[in-house]
Residue frames as a rotation matrix with the C-alpha (Angstrom) as fourth column:
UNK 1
0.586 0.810 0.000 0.00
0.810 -0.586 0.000 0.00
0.000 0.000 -1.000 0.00
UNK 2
-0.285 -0.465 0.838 1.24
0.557 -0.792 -0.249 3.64
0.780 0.396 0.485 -0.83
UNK 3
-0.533 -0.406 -0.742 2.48
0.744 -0.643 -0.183 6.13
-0.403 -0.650 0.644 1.65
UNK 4
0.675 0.494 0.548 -0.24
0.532 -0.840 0.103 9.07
0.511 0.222 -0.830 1.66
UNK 5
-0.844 -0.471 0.255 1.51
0.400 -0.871 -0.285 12.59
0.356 -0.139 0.924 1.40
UNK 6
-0.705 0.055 -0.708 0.16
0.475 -0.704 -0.527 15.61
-0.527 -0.708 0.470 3.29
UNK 7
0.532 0.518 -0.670 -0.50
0.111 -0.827 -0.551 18.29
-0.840 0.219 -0.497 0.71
UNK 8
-0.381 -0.398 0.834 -0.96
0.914 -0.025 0.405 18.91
-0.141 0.917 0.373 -2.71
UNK 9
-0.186 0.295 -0.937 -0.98
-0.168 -0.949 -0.265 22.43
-0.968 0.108 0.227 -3.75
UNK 10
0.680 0.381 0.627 -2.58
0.413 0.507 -0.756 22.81
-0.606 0.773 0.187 -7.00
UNK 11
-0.042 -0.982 0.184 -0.01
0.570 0.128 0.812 23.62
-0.821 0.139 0.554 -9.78
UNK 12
0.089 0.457 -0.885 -2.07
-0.094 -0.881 -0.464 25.29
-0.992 0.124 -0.035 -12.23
UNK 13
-0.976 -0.195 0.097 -1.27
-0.025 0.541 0.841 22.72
-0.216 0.818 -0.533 -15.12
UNK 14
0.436 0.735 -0.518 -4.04
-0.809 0.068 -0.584 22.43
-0.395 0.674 0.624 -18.24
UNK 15
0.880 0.367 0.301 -4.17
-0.006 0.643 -0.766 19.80
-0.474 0.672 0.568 -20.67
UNK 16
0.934 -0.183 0.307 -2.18
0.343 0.208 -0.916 21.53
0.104 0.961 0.257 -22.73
UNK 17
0.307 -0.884 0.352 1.38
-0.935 -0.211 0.285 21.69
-0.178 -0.416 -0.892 -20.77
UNK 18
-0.243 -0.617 0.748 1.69
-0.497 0.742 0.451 18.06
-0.833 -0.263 -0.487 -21.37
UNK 19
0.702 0.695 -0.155 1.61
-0.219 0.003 -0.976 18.32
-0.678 0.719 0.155 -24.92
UNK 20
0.155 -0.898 -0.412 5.03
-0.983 -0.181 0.025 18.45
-0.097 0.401 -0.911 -25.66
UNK 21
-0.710 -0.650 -0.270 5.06
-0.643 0.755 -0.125 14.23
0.285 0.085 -0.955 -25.40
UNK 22
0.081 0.886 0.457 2.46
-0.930 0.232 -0.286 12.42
-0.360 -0.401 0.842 -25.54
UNK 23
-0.895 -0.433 -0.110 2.89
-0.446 0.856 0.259 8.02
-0.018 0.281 -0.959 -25.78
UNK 24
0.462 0.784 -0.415 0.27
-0.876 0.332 -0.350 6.45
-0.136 0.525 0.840 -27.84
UNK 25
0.405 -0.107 0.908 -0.21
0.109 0.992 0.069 2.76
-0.908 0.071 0.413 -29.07
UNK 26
-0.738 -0.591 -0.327 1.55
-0.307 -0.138 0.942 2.15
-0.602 0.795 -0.079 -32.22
UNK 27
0.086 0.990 -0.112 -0.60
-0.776 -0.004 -0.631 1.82
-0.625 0.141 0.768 -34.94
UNK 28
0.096 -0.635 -0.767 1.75
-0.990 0.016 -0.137 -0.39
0.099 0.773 -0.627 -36.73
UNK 29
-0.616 -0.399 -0.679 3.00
0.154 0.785 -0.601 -3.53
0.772 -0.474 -0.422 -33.84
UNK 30
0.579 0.694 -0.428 0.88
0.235 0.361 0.903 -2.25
0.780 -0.624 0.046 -31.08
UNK 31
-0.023 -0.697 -0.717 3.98
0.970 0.158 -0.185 -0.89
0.242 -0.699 0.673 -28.95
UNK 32
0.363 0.076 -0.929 4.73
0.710 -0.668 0.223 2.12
-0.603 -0.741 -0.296 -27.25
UNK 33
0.082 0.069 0.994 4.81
0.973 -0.223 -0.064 4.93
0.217 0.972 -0.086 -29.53
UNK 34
-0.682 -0.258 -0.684 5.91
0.498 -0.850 -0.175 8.96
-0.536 -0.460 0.708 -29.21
UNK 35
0.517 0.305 0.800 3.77
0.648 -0.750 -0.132 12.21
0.560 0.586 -0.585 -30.90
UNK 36
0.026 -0.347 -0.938 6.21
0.621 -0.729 0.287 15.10
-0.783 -0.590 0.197 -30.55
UNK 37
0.879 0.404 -0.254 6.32
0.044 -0.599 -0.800 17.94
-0.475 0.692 -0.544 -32.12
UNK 38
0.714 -0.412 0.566 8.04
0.618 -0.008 -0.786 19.02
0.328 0.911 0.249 -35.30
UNK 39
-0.265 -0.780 -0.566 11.87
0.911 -0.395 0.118 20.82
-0.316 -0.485 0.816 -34.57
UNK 40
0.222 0.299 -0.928 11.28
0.481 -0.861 -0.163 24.57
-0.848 -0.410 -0.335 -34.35
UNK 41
-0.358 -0.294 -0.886 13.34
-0.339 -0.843 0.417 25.63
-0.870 0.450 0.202 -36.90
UNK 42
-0.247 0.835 0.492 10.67
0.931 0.063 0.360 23.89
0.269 0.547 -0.793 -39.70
UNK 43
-0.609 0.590 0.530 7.93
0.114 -0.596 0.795 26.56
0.785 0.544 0.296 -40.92
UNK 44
-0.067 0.812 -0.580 6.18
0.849 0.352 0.395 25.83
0.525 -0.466 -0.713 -37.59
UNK 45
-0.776 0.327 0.540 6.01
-0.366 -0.930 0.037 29.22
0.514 -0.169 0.841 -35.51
UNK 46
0.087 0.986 0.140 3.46
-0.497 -0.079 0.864 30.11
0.863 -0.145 0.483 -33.24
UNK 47
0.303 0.269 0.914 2.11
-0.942 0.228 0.245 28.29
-0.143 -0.936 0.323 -30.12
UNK 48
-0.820 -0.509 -0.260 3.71
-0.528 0.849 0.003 24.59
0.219 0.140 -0.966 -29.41
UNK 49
-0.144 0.879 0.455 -0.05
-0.216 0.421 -0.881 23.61
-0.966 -0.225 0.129 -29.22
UNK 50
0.925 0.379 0.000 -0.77
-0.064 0.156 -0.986 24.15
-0.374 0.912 0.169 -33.23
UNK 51
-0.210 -0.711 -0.671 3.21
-0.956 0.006 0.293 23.11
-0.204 0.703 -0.681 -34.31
UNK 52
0.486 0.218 -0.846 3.30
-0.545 0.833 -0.099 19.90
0.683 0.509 0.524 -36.45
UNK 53
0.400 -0.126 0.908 3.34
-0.728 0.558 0.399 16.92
-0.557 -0.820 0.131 -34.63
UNK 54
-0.210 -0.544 -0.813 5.40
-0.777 0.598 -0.199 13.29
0.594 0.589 -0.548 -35.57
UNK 55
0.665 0.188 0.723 4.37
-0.680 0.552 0.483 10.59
-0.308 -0.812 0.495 -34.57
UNK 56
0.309 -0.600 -0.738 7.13
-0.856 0.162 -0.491 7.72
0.414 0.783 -0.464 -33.77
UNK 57
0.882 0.070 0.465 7.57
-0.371 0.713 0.596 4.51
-0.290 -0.698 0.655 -32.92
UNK 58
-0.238 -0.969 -0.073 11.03
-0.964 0.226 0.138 2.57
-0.117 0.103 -0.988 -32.41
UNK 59
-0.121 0.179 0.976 9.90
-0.411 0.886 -0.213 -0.32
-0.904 -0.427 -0.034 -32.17
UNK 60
0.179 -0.221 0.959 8.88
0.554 0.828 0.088 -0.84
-0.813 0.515 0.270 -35.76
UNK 61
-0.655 -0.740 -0.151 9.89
0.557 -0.608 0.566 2.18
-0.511 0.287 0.810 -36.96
UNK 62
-0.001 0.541 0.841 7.14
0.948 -0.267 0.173 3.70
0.318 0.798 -0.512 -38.25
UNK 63
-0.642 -0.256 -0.723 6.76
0.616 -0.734 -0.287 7.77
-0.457 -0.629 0.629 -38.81
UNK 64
0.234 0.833 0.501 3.88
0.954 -0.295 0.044 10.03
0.185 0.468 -0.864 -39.38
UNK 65
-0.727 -0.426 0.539 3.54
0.496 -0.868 -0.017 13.62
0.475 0.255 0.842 -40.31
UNK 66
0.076 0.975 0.208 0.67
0.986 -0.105 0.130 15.86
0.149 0.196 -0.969 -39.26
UNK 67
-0.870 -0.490 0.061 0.25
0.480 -0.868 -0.127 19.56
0.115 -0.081 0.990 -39.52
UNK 68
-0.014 0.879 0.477 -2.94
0.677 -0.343 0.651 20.37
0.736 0.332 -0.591 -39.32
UNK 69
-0.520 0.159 0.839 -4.44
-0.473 -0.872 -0.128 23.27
0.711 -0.463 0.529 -36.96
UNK 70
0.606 0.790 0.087 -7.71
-0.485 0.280 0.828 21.08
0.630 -0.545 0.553 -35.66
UNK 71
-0.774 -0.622 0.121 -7.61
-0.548 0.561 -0.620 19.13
0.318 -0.546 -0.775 -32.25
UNK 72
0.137 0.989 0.056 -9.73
-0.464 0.014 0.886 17.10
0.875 -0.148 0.461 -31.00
UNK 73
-0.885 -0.429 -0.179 -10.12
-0.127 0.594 -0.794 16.16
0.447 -0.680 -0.581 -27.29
UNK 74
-0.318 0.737 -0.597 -11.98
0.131 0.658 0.742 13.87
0.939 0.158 -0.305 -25.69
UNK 75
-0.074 0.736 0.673 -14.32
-0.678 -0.532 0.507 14.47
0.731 -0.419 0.539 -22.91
UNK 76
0.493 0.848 0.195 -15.39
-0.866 0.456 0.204 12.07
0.084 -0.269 0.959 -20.43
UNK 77
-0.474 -0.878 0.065 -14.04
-0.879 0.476 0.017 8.84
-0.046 -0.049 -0.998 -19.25
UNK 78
0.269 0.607 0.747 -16.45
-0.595 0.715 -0.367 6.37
-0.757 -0.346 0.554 -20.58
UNK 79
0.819 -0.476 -0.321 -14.31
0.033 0.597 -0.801 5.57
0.573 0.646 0.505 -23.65
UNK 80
0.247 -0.967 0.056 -10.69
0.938 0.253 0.237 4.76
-0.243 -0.006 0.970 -24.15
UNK 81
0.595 -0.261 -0.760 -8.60
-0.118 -0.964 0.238 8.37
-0.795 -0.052 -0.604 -24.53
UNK 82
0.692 -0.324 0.645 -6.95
0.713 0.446 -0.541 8.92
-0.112 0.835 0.539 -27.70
UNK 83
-0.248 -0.887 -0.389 -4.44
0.781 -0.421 0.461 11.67
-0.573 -0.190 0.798 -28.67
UNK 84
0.385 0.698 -0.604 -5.58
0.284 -0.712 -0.642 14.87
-0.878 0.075 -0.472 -29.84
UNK 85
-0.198 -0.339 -0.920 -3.67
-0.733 -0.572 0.368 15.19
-0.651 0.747 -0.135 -33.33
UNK 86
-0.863 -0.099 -0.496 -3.42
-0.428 0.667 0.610 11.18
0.270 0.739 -0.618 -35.03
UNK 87
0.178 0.971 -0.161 -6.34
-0.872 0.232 0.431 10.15
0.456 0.064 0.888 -33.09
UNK 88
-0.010 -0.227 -0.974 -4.34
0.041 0.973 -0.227 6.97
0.999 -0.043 -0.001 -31.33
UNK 89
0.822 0.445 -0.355 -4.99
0.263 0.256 0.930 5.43
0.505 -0.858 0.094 -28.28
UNK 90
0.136 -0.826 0.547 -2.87
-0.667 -0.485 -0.566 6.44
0.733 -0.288 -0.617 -25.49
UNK 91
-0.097 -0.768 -0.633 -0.44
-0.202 0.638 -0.743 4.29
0.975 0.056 -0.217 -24.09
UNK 92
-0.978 -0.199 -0.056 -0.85
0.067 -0.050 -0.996 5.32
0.196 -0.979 0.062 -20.29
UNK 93
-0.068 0.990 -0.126 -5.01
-0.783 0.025 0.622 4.24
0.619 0.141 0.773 -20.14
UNK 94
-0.974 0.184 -0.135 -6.25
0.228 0.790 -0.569 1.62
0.002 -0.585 -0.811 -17.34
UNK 95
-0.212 0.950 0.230 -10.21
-0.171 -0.268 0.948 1.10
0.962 0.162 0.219 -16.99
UNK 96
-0.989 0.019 -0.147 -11.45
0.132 0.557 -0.820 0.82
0.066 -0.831 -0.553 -13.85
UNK 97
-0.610 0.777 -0.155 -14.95
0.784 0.563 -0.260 0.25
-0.115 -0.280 -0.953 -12.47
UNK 98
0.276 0.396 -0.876 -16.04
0.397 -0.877 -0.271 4.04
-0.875 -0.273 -0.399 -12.50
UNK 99
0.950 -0.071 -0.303 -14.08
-0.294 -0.519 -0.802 4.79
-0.100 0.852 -0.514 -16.05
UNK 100
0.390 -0.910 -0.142 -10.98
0.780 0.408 -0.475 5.09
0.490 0.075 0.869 -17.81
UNK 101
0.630 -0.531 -0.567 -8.13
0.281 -0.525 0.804 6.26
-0.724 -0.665 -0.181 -16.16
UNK 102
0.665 -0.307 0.681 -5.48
0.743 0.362 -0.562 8.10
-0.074 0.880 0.469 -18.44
UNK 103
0.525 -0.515 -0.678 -2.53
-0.060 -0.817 0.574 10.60
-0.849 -0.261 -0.459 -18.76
UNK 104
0.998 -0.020 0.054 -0.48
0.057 0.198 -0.978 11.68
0.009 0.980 0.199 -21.76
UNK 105
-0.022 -0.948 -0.317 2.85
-0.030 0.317 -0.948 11.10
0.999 -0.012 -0.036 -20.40
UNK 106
-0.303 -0.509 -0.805 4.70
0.836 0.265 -0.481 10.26
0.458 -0.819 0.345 -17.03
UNK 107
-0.844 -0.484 -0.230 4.57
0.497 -0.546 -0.674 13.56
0.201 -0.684 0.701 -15.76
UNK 108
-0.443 0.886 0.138 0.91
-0.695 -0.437 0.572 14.08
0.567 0.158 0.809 -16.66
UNK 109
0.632 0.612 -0.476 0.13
0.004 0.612 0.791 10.86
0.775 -0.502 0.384 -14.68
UNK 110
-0.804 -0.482 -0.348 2.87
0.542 -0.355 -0.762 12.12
0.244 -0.801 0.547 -11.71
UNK 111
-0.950 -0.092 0.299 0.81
-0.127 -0.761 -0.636 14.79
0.286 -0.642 0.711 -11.15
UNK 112
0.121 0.988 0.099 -2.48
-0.575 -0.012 0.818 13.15
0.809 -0.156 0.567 -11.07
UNK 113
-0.008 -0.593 -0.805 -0.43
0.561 0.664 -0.494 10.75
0.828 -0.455 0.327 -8.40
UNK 114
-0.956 -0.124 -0.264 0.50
0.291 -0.449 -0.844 13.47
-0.014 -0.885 0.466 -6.01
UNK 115
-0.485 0.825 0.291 -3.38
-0.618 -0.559 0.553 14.76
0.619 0.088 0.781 -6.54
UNK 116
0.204 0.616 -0.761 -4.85
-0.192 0.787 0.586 11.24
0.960 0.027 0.279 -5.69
UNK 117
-0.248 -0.685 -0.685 -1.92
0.745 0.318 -0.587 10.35
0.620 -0.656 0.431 -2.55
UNK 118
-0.819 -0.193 0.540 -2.69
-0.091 -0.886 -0.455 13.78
0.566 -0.422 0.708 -1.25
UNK 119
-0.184 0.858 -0.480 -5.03
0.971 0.235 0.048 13.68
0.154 -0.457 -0.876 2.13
UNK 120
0.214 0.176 -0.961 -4.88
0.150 -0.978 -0.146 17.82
-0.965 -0.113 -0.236 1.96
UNK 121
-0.177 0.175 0.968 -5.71
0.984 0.021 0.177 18.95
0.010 0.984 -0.176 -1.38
UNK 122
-0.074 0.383 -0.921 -5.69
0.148 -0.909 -0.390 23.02
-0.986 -0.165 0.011 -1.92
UNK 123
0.451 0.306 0.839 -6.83
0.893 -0.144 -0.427 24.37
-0.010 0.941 -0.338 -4.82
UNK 124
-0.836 -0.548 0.006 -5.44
0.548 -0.836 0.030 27.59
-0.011 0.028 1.000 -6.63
UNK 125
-0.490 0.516 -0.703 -6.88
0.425 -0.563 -0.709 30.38
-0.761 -0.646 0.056 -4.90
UNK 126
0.003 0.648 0.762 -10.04
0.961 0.209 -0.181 31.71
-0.276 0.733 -0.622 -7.00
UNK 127
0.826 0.255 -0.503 -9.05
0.230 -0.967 -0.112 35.35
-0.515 -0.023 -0.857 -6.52
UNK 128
-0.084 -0.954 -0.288 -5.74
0.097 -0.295 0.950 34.98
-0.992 0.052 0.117 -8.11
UNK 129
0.350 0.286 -0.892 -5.34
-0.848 -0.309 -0.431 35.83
-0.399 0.907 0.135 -11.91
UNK 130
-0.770 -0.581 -0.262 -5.04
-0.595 0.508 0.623 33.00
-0.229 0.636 -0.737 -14.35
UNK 131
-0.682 0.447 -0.579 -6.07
-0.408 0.424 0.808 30.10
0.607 0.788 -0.108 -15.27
UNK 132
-0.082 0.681 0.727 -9.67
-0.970 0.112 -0.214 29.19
-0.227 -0.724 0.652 -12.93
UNK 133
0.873 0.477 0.098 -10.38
-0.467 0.877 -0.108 25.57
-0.137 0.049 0.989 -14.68
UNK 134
-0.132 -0.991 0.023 -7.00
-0.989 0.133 0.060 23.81
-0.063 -0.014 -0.998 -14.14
UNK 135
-0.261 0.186 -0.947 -6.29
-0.600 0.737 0.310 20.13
0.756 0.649 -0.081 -15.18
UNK 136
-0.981 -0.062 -0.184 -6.78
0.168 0.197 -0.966 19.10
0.096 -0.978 -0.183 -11.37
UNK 137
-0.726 0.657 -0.202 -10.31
-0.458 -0.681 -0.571 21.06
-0.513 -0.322 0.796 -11.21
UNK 138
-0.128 0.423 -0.897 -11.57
-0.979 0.091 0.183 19.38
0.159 0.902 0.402 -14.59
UNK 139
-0.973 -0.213 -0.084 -10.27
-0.189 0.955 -0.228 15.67
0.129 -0.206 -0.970 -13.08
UNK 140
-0.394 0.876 -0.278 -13.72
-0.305 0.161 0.939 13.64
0.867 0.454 0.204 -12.95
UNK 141
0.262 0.381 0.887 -15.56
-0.875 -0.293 0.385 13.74
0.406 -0.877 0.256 -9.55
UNK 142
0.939 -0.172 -0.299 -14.79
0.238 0.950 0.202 9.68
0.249 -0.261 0.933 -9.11
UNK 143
0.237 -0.912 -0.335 -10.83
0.589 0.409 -0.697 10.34
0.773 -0.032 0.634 -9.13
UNK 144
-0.462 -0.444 0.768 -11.23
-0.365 -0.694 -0.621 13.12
0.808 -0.567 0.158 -6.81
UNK 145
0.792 0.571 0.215 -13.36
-0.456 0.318 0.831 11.26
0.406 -0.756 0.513 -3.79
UNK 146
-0.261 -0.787 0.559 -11.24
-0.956 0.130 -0.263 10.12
0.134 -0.603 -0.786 -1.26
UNK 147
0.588 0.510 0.628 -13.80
-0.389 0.859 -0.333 6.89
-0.709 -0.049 0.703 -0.76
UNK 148
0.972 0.214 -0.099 -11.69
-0.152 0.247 -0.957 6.28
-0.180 0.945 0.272 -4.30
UNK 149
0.023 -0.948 -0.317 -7.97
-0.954 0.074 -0.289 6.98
0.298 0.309 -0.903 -3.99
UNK 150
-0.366 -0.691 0.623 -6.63
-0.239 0.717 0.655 3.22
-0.899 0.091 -0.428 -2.99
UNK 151
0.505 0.336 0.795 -8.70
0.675 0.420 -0.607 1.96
-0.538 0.843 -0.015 -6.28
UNK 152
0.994 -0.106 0.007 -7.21
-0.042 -0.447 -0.894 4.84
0.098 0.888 -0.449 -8.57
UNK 153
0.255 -0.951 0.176 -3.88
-0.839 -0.127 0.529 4.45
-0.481 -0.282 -0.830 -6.84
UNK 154
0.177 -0.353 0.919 -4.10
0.333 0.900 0.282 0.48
-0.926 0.256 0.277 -7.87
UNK 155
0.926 0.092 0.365 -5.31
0.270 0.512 -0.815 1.95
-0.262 0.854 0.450 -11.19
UNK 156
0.689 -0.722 -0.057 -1.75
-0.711 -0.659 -0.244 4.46
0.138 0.209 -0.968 -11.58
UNK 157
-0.019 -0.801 0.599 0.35
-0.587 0.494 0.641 1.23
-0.809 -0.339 -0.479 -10.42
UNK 158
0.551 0.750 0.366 -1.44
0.040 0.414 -0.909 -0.58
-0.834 0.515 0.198 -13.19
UNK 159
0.995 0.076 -0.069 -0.16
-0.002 -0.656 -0.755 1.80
-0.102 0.751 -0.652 -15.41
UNK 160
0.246 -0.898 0.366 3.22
-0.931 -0.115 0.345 2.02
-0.268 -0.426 -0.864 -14.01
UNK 161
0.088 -0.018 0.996 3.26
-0.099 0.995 0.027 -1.83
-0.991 -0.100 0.086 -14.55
UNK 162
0.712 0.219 0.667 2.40
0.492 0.522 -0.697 -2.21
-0.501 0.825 0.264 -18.25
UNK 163
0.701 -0.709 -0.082 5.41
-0.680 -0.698 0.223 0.40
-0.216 -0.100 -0.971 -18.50
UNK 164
-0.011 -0.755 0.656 7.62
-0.646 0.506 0.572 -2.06
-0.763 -0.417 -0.493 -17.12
UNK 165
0.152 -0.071 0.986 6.19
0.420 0.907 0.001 -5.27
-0.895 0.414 0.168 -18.92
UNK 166
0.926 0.377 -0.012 6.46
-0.035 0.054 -0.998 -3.11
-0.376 0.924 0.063 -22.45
């Protein structure tokens, strides 16, 4: 059983900070696959939300382009989560009994970790300026109940696991 921490302060992370690496299934073998973006000096410009993205997999070597502009993200944790540019499942995804669980990299499923582990949760303060709907705030009412954290903790070890075995 996991050591519960104190306090988690919220960080004030969106969605779209943990864009920069995001590990999808391969559509190719079925292994552990990257979507990063295109190097800077390409035509890309602008926000590192709308630069072209590559997806890549070592495993069997496949590599995709994409540039569009559109994203699409997915709502709700009664499907599987896919990646918002190629549309592939994402690599870090466990179901459990209440939904899926998912994160688009390590550090996107770290920080739902210290959220879950945490028996003092603060939120960022509603008078301060920024961002008000943070990726913490948005989390789905199941992962935030305390009645829930050992089950979402099993599912994050899960996750941590199929790491290991890939």
């Amino acid at each position: 059983m996991a050591l519960l921490s104190g306090r988690f302060r919220d960080p004030r992370s969106t969605e779209y900070d943990f864009l920069g690496l995001i590990m999808v299934r391969c559509p190719g073998c079925e292994k552990a696959a990257r979507v990063v973006p295109e190097p800077e000096d390409r035509e890309a410009g602008g926000r590192l939300v709308f630069r072209p993205r590559r997806l890549v997999c070592r495993s069997c070597g496949l590599s995709r382009v994409r540039s569009g502009r559109s994203l699409t993200f997915r709502r709700g944790t009664a499907q599987p989560a896919t990646d918002p540019y190629f549309g592939m499942p994402l690599w870090l995804q466990v179901e459990s009994r209440h939904g899926w669980l998912w994160a688009y990299n390590l550090e996107h499923l770290d920080l739902i970790h210290r959220f879950v582990q945490a028996t003092l949760r603060e939120r960022a303060s509603w008078y301060d300026t920024g961002q008000k709907m943070t990726l913490v705030a948005r989390l789905p009412a199941w992962i935030k109940r305390a009645k829930n954290r050992h089950e979402v903790l099993r599912a994050i070890s899960r996750i941590h696991a199929s790491l290991l075995a890939a």
